[in-house]
Gaussian input, Z-matrix of N, CA and C with variables (Angstrom, degrees):
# hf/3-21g

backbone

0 1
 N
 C     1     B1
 C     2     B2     1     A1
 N     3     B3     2     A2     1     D1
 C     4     B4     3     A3     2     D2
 C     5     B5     4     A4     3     D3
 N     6     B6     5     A5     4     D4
 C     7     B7     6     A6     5     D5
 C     8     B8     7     A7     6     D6
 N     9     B9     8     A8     7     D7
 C    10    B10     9     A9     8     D8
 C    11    B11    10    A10     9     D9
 N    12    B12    11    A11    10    D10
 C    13    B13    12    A12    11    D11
 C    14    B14    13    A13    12    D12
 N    15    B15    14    A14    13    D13
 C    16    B16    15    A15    14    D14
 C    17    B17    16    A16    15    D15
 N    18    B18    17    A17    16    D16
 C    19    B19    18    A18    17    D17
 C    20    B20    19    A19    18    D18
 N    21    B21    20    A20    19    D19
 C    22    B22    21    A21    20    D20
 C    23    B23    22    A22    21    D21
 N    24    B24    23    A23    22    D22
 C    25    B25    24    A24    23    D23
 C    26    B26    25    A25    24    D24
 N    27    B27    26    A26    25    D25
 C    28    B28    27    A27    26    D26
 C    29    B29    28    A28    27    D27
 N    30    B30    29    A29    28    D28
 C    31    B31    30    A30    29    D29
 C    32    B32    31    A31    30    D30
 N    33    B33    32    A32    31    D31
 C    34    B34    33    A33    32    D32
 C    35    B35    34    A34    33    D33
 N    36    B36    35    A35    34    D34
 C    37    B37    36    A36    35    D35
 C    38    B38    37    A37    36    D36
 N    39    B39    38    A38    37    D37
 C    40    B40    39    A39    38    D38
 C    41    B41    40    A40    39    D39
 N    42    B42    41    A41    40    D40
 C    43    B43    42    A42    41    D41
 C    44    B44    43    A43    42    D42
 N    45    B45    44    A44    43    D43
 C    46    B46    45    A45    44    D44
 C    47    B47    46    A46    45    D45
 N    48    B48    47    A47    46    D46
 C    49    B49    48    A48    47    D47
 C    50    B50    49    A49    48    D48
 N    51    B51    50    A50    49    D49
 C    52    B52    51    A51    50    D50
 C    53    B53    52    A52    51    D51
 N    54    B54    53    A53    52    D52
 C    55    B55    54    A54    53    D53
 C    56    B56    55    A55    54    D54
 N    57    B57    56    A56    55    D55
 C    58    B58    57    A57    56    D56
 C    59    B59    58    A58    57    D57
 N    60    B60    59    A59    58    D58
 C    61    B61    60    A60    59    D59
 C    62    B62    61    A61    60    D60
 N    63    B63    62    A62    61    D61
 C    64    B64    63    A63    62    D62
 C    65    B65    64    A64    63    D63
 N    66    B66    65    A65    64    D64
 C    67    B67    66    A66    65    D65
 C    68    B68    67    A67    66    D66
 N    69    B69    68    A68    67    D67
 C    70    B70    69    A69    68    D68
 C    71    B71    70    A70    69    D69
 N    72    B72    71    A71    70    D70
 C    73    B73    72    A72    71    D71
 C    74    B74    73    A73    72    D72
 N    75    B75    74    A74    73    D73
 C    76    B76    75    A75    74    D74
 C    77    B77    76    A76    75    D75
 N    78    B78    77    A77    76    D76
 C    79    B79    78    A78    77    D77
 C    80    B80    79    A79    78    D78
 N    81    B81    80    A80    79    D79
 C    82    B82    81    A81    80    D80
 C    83    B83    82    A82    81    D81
 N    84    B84    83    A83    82    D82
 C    85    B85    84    A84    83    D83
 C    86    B86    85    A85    84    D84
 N    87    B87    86    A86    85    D85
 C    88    B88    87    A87    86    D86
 C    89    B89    88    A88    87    D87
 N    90    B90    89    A89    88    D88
 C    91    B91    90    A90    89    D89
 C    92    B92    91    A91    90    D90
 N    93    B93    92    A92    91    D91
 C    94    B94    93    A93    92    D92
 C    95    B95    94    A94    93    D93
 N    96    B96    95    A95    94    D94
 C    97    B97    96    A96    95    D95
 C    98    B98    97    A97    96    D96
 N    99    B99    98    A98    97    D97
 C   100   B100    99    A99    98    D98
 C   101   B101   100   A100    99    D99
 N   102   B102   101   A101   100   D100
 C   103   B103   102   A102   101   D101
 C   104   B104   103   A103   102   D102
 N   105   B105   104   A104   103   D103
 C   106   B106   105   A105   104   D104
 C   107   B107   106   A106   105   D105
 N   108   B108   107   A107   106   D106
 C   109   B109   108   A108   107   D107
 C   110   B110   109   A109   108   D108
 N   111   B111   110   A110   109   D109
 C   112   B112   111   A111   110   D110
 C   113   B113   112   A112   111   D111
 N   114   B114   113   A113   112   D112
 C   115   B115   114   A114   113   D113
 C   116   B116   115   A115   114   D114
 N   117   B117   116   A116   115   D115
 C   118   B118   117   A117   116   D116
 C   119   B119   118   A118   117   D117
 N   120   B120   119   A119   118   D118
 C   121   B121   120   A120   119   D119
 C   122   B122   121   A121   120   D120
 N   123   B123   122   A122   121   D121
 C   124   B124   123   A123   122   D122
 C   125   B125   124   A124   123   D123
 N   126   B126   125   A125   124   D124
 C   127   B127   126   A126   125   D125
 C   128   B128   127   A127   126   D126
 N   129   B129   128   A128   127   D127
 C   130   B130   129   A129   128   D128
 C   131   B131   130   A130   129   D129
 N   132   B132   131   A131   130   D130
 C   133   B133   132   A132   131   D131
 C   134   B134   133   A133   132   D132
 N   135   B135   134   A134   133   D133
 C   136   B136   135   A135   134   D134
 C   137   B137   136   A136   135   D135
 N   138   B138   137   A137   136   D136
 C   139   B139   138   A138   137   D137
 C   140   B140   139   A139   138   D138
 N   141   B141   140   A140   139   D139
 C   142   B142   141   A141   140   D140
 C   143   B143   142   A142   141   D141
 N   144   B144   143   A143   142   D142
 C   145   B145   144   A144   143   D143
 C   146   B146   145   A145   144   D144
 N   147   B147   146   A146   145   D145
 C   148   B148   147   A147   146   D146
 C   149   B149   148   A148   147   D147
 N   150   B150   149   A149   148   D148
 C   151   B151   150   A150   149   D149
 C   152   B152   151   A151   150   D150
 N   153   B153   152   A152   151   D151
 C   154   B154   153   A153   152   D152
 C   155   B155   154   A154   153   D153
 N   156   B156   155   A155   154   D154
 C   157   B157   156   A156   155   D155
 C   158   B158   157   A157   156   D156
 N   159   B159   158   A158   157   D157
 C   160   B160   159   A159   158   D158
 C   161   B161   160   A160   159   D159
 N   162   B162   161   A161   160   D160
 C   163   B163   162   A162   161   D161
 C   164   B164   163   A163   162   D162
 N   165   B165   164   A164   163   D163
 C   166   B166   165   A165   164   D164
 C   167   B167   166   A166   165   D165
 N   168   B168   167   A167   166   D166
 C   169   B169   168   A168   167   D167
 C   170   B170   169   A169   168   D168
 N   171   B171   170   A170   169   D169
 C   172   B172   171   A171   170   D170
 C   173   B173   172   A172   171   D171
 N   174   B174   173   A173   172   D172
 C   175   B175   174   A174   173   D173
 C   176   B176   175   A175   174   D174
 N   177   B177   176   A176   175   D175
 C   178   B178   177   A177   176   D176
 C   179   B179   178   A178   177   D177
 N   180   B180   179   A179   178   D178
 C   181   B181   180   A180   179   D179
 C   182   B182   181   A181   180   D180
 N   183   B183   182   A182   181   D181
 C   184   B184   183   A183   182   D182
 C   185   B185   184   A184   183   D183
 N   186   B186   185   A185   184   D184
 C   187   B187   186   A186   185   D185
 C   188   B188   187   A187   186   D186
 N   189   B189   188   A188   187   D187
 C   190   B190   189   A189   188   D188
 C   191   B191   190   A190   189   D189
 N   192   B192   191   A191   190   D190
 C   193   B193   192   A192   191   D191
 C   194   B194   193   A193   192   D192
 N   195   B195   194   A194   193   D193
 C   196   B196   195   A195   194   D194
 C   197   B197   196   A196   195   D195
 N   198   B198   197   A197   196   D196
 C   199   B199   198   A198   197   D197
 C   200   B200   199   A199   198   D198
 N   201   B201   200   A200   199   D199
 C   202   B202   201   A201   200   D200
 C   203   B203   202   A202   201   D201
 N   204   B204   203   A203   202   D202
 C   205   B205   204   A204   203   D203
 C   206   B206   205   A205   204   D204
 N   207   B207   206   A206   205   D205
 C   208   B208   207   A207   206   D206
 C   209   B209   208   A208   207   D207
 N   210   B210   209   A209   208   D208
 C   211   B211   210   A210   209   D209
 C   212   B212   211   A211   210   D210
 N   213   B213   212   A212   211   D211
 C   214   B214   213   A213   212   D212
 C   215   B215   214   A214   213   D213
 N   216   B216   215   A215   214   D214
 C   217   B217   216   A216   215   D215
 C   218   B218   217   A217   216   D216
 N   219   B219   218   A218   217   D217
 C   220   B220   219   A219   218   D218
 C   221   B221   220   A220   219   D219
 N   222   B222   221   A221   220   D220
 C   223   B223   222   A222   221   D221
 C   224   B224   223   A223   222   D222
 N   225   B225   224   A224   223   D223
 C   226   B226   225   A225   224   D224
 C   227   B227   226   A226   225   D225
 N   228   B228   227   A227   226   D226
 C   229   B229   228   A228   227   D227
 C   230   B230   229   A229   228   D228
 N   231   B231   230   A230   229   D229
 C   232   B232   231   A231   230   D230
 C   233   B233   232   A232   231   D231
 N   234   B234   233   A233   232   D232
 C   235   B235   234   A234   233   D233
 C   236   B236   235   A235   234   D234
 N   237   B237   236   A236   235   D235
 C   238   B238   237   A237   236   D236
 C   239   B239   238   A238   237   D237
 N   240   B240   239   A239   238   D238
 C   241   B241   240   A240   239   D239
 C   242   B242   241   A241   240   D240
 N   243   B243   242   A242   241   D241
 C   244   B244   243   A243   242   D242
 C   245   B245   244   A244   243   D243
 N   246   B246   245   A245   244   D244
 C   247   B247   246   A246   245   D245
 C   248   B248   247   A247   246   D246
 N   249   B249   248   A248   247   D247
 C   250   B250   249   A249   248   D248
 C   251   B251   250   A250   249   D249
 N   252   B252   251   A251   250   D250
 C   253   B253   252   A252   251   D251
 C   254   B254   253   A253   252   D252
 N   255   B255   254   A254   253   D253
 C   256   B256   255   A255   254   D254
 C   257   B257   256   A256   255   D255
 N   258   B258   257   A257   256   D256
 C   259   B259   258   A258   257   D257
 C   260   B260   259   A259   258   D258
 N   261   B261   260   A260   259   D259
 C   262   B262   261   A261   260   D260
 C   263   B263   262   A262   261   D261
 N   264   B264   263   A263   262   D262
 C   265   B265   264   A264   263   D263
 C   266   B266   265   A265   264   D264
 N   267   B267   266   A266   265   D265
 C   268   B268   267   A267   266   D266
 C   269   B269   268   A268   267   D267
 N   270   B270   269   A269   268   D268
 C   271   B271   270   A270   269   D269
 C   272   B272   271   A271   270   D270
 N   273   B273   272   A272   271   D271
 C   274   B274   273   A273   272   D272
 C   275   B275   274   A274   273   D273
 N   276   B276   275   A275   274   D274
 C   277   B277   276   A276   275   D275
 C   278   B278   277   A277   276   D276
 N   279   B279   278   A278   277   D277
 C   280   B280   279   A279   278   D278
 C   281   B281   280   A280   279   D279
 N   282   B282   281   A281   280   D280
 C   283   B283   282   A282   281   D281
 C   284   B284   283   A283   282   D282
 N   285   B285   284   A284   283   D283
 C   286   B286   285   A285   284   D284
 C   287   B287   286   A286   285   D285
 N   288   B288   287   A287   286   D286
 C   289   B289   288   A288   287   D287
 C   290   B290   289   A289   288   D288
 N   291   B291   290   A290   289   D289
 C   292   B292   291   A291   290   D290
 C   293   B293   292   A292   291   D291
 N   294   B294   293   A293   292   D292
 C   295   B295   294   A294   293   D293
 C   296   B296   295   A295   294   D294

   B1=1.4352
   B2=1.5229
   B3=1.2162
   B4=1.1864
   B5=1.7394
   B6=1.6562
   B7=1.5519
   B8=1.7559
   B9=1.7377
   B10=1.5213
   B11=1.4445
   B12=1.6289
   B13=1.3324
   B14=1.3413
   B15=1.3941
   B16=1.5107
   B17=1.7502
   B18=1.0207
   B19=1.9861
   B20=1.4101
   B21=1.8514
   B22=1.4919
   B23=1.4586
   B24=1.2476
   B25=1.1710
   B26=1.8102
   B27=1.5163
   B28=1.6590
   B29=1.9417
   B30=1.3456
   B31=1.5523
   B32=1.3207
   B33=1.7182
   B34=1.7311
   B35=1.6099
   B36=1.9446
   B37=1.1284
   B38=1.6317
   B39=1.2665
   B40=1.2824
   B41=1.5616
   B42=1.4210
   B43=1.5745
   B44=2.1698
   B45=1.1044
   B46=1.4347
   B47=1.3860
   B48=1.2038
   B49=1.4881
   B50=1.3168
   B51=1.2740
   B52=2.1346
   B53=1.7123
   B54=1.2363
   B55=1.4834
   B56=1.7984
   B57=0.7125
   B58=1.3884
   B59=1.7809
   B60=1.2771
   B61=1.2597
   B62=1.2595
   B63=1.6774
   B64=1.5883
   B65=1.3246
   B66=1.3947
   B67=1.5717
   B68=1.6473
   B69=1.5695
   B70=1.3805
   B71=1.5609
   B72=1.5129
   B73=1.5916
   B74=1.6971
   B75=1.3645
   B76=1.6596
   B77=1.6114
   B78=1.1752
   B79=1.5694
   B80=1.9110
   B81=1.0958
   B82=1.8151
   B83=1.7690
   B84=1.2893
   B85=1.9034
   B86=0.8739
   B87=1.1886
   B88=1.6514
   B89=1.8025
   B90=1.6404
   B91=1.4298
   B92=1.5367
   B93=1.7720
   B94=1.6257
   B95=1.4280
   B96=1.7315
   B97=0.9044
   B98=1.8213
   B99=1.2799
   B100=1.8657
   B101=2.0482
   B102=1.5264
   B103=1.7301
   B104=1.7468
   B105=1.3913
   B106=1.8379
   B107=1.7976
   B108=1.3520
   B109=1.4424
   B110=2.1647
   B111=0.8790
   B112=1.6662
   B113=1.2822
   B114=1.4776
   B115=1.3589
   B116=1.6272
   B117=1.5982
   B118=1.2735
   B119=1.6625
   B120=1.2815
   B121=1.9754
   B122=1.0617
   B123=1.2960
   B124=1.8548
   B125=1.7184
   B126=1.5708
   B127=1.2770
   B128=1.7175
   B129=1.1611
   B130=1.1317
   B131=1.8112
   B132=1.1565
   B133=1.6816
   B134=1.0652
   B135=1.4218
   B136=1.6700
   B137=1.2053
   B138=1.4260
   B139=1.2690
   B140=1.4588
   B141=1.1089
   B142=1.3637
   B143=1.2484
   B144=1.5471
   B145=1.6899
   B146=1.9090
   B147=1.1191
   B148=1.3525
   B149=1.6954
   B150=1.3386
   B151=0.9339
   B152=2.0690
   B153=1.4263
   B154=1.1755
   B155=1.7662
   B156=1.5160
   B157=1.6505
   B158=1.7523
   B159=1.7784
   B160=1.4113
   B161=1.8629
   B162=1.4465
   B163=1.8940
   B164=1.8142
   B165=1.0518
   B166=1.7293
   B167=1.3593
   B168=1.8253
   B169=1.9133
   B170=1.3079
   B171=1.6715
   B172=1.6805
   B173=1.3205
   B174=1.3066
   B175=1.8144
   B176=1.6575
   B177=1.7106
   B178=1.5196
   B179=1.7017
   B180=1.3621
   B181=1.3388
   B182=1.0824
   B183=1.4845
   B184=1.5794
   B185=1.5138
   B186=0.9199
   B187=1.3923
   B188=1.4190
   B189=1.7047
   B190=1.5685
   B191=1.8120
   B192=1.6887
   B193=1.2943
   B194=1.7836
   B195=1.1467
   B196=1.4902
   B197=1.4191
   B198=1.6490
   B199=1.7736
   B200=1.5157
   B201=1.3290
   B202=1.5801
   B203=1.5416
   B204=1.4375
   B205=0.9944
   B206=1.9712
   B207=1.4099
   B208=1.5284
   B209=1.8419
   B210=1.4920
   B211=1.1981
   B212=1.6389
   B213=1.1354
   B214=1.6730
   B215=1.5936
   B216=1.0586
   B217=1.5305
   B218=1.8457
   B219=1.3889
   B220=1.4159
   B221=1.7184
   B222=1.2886
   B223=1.4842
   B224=1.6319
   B225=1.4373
   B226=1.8147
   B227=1.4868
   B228=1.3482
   B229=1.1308
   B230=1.6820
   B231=1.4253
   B232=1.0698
   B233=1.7769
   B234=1.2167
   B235=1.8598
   B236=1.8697
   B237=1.0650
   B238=0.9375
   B239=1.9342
   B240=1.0888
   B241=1.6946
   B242=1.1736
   B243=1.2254
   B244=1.6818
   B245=1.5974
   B246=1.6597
   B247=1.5562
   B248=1.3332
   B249=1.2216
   B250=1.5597
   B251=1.7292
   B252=0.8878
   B253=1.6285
   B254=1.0495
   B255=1.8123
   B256=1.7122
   B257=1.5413
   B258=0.8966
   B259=1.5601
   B260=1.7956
   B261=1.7170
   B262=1.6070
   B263=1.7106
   B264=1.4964
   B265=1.3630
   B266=1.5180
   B267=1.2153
   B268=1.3699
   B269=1.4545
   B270=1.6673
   B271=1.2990
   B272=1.1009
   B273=1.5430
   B274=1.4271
   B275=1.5166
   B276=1.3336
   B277=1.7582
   B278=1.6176
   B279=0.9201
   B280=1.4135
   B281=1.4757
   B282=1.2392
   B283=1.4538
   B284=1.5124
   B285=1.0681
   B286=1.4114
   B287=1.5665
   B288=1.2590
   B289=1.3919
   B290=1.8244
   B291=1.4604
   B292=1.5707
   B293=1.5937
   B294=1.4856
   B295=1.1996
   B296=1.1133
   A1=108.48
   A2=126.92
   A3=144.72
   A4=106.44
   A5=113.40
   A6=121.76
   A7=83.62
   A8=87.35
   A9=112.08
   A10=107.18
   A11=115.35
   A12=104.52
   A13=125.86
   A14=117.56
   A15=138.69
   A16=106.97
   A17=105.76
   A18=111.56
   A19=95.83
   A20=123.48
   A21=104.04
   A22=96.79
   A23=125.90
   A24=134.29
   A25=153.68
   A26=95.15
   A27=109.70
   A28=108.77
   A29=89.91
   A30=107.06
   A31=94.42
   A32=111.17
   A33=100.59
   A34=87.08
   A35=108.36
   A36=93.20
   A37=135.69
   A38=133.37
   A39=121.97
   A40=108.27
   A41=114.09
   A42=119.10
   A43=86.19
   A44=109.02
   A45=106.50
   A46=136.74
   A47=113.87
   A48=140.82
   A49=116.16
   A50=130.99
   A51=105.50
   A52=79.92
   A53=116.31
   A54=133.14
   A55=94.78
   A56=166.40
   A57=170.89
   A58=109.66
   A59=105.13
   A60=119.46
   A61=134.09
   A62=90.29
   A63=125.64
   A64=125.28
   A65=137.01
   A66=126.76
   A67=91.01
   A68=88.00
   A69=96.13
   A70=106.09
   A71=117.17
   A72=111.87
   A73=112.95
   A74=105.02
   A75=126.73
   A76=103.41
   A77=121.00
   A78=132.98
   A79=119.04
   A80=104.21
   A81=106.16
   A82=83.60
   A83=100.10
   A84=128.75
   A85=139.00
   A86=130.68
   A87=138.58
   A88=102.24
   A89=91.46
   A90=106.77
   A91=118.96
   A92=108.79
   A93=102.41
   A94=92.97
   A95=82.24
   A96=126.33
   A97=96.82
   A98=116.56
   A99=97.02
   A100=97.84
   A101=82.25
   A102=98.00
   A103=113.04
   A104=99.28
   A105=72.83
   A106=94.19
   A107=86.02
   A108=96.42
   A109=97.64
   A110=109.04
   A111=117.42
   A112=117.30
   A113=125.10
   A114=131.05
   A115=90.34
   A116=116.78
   A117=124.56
   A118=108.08
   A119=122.49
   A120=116.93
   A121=84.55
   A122=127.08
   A123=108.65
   A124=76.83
   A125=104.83
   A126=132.29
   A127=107.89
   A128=110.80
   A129=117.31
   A130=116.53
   A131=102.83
   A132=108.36
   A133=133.05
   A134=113.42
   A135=129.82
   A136=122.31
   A137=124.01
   A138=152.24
   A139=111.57
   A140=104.25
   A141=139.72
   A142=122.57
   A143=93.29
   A144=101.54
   A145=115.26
   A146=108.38
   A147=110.52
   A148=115.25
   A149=118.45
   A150=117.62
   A151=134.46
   A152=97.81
   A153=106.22
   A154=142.29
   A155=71.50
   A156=102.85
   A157=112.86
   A158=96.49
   A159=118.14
   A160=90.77
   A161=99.79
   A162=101.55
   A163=100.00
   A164=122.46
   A165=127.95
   A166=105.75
   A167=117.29
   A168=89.83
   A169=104.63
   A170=125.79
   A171=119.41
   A172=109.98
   A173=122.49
   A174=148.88
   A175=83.34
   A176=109.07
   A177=100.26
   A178=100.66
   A179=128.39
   A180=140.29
   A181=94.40
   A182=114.76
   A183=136.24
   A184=120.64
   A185=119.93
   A186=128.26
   A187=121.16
   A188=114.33
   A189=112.96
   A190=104.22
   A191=87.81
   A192=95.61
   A193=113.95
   A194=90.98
   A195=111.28
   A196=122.02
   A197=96.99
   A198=82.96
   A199=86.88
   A200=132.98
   A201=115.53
   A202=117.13
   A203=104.50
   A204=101.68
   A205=119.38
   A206=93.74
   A207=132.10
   A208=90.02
   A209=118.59
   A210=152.02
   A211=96.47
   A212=134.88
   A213=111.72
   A214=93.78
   A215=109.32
   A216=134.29
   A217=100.07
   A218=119.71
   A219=96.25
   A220=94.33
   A221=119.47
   A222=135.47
   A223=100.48
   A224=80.89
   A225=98.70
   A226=96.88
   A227=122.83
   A228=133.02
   A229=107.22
   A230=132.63
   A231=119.12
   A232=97.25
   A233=136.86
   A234=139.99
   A235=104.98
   A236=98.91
   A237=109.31
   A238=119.28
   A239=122.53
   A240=135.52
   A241=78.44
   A242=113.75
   A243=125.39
   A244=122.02
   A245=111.17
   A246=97.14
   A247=106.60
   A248=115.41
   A249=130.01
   A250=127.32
   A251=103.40
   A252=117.16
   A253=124.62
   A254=105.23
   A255=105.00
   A256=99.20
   A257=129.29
   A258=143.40
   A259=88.86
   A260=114.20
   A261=114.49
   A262=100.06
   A263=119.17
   A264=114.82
   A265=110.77
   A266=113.81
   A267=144.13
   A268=101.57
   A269=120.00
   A270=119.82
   A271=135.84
   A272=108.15
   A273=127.87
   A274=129.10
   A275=100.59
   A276=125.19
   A277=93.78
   A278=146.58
   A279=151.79
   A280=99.83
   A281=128.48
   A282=128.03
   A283=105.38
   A284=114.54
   A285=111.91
   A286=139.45
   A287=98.82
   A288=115.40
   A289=122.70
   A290=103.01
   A291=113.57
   A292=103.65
   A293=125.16
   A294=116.83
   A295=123.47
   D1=135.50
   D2=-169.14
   D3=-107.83
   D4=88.74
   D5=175.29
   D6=-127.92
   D7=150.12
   D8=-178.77
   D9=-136.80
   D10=140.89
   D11=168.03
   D12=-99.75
   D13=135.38
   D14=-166.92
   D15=-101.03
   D16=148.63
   D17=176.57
   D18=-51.26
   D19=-33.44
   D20=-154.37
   D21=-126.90
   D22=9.88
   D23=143.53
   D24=-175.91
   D25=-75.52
   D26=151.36
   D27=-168.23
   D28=140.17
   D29=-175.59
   D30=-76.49
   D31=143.20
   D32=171.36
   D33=-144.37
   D34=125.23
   D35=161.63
   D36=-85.55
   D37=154.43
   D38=177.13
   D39=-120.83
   D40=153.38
   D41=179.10
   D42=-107.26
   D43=114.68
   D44=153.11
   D45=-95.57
   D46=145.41
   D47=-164.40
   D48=-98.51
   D49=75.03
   D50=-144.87
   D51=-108.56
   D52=163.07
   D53=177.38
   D54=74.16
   D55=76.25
   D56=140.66
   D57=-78.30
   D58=166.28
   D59=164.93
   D60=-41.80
   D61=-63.83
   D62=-174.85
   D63=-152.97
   D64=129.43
   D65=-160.72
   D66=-76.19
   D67=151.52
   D68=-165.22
   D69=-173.53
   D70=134.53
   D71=171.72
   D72=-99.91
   D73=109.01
   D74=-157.42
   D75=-63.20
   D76=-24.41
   D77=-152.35
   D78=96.35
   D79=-138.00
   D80=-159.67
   D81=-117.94
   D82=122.93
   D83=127.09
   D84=-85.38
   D85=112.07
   D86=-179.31
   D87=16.64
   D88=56.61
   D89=155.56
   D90=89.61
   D91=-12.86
   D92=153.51
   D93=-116.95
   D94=-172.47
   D95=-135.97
   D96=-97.66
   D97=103.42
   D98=-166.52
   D99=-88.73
   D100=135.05
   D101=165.77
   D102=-117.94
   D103=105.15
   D104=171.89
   D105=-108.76
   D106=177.02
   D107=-161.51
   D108=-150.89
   D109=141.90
   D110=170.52
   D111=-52.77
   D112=-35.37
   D113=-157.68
   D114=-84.34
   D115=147.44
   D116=-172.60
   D117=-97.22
   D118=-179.72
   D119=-172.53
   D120=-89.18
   D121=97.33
   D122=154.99
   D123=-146.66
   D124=144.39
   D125=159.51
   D126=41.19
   D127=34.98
   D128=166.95
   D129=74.00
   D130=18.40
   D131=156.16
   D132=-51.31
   D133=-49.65
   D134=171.20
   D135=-63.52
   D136=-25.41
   D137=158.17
   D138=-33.60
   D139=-85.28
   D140=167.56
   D141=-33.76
   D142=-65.08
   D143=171.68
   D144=-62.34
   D145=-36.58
   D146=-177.57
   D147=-77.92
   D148=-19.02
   D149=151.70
   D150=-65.12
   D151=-41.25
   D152=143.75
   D153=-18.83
   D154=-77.47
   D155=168.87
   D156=-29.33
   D157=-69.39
   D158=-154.38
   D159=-73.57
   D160=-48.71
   D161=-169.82
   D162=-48.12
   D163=-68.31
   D164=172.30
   D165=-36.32
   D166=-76.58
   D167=-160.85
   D168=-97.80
   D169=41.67
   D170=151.81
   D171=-125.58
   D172=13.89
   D173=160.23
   D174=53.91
   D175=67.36
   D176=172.46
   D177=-113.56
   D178=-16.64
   D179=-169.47
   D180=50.55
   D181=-140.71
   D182=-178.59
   D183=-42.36
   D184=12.42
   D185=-179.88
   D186=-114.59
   D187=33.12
   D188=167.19
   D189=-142.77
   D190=127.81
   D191=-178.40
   D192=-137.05
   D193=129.15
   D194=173.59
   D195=-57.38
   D196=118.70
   D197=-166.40
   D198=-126.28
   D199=-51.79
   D200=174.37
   D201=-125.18
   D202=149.35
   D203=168.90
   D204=124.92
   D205=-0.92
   D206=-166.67
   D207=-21.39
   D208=-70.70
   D209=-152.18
   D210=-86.12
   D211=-2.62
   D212=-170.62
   D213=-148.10
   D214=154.83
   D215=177.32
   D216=-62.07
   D217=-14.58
   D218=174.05
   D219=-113.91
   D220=138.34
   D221=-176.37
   D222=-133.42
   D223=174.86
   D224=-159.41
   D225=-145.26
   D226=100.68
   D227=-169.62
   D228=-98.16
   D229=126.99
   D230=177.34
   D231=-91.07
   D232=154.42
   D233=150.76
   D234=-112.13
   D235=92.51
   D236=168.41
   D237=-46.84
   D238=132.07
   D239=157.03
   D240=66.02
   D241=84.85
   D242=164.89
   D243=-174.89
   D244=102.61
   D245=-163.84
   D246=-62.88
   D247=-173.76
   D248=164.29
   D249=-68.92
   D250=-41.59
   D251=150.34
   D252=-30.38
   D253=-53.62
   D254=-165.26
   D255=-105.43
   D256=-18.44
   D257=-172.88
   D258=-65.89
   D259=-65.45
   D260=-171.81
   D261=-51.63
   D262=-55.42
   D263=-178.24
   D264=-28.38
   D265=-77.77
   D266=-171.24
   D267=-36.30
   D268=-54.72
   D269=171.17
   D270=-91.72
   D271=7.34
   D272=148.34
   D273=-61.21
   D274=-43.55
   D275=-170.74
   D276=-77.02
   D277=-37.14
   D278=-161.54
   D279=-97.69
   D280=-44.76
   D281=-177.40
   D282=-77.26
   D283=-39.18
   D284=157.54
   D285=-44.97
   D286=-48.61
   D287=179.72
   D288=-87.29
   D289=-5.07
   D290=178.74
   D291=-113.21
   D292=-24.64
   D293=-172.82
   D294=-115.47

């Protein structure tokens, strides 16, 4: 798994899934984190929605922001005020419970 530490919190990469079934956190791809989500890549829907996604089942709300990757299936999510420790927990408990 590919987490980095940031001044304002932790880098998390994600592999996205856009047009899917059902939003959903898939588990780890060659080291992110896969989100697919229903909403398709146009104009930043998938974006959005996948942020969604992660704010709901890692109970971070307002605290995930997209910093690279806007345009490509691999993104770089910063979660702000969240060590690395509790961030893996968090995406442990969820990968657990979907896969």
């Amino acid at each position: 798994m590919r987490l980095e530490s940031h001044p304002q919190g932790i880098l998390l990469t994600v592999k996205a899934q856009p047009g899917s079934r059902q939003d959903a956190i898939k588990g780890w791809q060659d080291g992110a984190l896969k989100v697919a989500v229903t909403q398709v890549a146009e104009k930043g829907k998938a974006n959005r929605a996948i942020m969604q996604v992660l704010a709901k089942q890692l109970k971070r709300k307002s605290q995930i922001e997209l910093l690279r990757g806007e345009t490509s299936s691999n993104k770089h999510f910063l979660i702000r005020d969240c060590s690395e420790d509790d961030l893996i927990r968090r995406i442990e408990a969820v990968v657990d419970r979907c896969c």
